[in-house]
N, C-alpha and C positions, 0 to 999 in steps of 0.2 A: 644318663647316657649322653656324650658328647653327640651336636648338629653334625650331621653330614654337611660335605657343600659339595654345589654343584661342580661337573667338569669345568666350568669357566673359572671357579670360585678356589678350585684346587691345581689348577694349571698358574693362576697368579700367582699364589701361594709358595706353589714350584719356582716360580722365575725372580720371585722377590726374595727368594731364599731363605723364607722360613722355614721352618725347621718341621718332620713331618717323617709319622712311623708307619710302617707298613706291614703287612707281616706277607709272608710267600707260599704260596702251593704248588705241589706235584701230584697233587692225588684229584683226580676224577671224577668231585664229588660234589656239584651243584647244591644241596644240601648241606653239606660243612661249610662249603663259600658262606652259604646264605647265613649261618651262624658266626663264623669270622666276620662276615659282614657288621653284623650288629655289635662285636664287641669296642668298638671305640678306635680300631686302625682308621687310619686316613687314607691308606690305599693297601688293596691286597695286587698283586703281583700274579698271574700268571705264566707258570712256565714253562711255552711251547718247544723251546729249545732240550731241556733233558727231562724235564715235565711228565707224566702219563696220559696225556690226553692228545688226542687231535683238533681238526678245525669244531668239530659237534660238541667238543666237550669245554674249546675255550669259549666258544659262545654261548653254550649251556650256564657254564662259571660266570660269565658278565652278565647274562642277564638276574643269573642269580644273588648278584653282589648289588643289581638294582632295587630292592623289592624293599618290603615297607621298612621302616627301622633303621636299614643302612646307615652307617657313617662313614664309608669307603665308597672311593673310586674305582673301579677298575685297570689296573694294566699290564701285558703284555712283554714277556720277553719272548721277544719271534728267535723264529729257527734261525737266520740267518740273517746277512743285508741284502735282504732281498724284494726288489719292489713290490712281487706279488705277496712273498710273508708278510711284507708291512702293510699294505693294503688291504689284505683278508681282515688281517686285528683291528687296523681302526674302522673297517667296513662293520666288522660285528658288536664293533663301541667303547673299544678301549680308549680311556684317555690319553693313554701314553706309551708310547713303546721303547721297548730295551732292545738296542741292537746289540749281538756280542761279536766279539772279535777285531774292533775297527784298531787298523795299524798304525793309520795315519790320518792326517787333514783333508785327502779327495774319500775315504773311507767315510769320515765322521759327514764330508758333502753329502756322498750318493744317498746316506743316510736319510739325511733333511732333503732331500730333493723326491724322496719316496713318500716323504710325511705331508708334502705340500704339493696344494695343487699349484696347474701352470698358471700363469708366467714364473711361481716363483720355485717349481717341484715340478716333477713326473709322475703325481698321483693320480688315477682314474678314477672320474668318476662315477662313483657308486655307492653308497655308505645305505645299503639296503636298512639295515637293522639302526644305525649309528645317527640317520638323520633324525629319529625321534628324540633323541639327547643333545647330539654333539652337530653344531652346526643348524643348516644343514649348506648355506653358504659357507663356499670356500673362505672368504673372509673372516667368520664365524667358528670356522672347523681350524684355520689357524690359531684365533683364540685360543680355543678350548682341546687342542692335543701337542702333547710335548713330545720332543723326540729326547730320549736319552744314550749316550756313547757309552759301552763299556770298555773300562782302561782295565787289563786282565794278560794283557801279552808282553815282550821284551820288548817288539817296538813300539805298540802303543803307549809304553810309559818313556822310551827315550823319544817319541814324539808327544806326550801329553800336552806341550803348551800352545801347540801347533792348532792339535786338534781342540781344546778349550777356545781357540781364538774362532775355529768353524762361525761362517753367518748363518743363523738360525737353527744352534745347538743351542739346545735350551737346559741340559747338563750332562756330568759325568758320570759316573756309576763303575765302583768298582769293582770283581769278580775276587774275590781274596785268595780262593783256591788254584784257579790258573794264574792270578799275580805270582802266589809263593812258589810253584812250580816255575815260573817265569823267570826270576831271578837265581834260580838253582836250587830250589829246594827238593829233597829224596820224594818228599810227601807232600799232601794238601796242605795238613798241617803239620808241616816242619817247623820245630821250635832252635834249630840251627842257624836257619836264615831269619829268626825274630829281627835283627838288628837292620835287615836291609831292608825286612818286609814292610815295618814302622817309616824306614826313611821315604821308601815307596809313596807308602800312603799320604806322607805329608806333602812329597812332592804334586802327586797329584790332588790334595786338598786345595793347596796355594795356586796352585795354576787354574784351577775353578774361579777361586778367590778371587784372583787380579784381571777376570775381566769380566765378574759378574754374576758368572751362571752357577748354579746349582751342584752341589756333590754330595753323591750318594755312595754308600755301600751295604754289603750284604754279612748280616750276624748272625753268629749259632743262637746266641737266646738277646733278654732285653738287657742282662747286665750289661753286654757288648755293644748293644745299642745305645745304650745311654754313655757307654762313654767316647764313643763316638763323635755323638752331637756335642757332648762335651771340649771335645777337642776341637770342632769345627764343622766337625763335616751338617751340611743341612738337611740330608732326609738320610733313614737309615732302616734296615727291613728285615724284619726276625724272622731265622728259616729254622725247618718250616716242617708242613702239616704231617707229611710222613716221616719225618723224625722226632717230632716228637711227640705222636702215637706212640712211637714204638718207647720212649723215653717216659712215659707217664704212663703205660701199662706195663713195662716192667718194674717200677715204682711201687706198684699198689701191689701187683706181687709178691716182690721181695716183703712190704708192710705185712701183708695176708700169711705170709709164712715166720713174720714174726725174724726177718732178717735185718740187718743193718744197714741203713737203706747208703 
């Protein structure tokens, strides 16, 4: 079984741009965390935004992603950009959070000024549950929490290089399903706008690229994942827990009846 590392240890990791899988949950289940945990992801992803749980159940899930065995981080895609969303997540011990929707460069700001305390943020201090890990100086809790922008809307990608330039954006993260809806597509996945969705991606790869920081996006399984990182991108995050329950029980199914799977 692959070392976990610490929030410090995976936040550098983040910023140096190494490369790093994650897998994503919506389902509820402190117990699955706890076993996604231990299979070898580098960080599982919480998600508070279309997610099934609330504030009990993301803290439920982090504490659950801590426990013996782990080789994942925990993190965080909050409901909004919202001081008190980003605050609650990294108060409950995420290392990192996924903001969605950011349009622009004062967006991808108000971001990182949520993640950090003052002088250099607007974060409160509090990190009830998060000072046992992370921090628990502000100095310290800079360290060890990243903020990540998601690039997912029409103007967030004709601002991408704006917002990659943000001080103290530590990366990108892209949404694939509101990108392709974003550029005109009928569906999440429209294979119509293949050609502009690919250019999409690359644009916002390169603009990660040329000044530094970090780009992520989000896959239906690992094949997508790996070609991905293939292409450049440095962390990449296979989704996720309820779909593919529902993908490997009807699976065994179909097998049990002796169908073509």
């Amino acid at each position: 079984m692959a070392t976990g590392r610490t929030s410090a240890q995976f936040i550098a990791a983040l910023r140096n741009r190494e490369q790093l899988i994650g897998y994503w949950s919506l389902l509820d289940s402190p117990i699955a965390a706890e076993r996604l945990a231990r299979v070898g992801y580098d960080y599982l992803a919480f998600d508070a935004q279309h997610g099934l749980f609330g504030y009990q159940g993301m803290l439920h899930n982090l504490l659950a992603t801590d426990t013996k065995g782990s080789t994942a981080v925990g993190m965080v895609r909050v409901e909004a950009n919202d001081l008190t969303y980003i605050g609650k997540a990294l108060d409950a011990g995420a290392s990192a959070v996924i903001v969605p929707m950011i349009d622009n460069a004062q967006d991808a700001a108000d971001a990182v000024a949520a993640v950090r305390y003052p002088p250099l943020g607007r974060r409160s201090y509090g990190p009830m549950r998060a000072q046992l890990r992370v921090g628990p100086d502000p100095a310290d809790a800079h360290d060890q929490t990243a903020v990540l922008a998601m690039i997912e809307t029409a103007d967030g990608l004709a601002n991408v290089e704006e917002i990659c330039r943000t001080p103290g954006l530590d990366g990108v993260y892209i949404g694939p399903s509101d990108l392709r809806l974003a550029i005109g597509g009928a569906t999440s996945t429209d294979p119509a706008v293949q050609e502009e969705f690919e250019q999409a991606l690359v644009r916002v790869r390169e603009a990660a690229e040329a000044v530094g920081i970090a780009a992520g996006i989000h896959n239906p399984d690992g094949e997508s994942a790996a070609r991905r990182l293939a292409e450049g991108f440095t962390f990449a995050t296979v989704a996720s827990d309820v779909v593919h329950l529902q993908q490997i029980a009807t699976s065994h199914l179909r097998a049990a009846r002796g169908e073509a799977r």
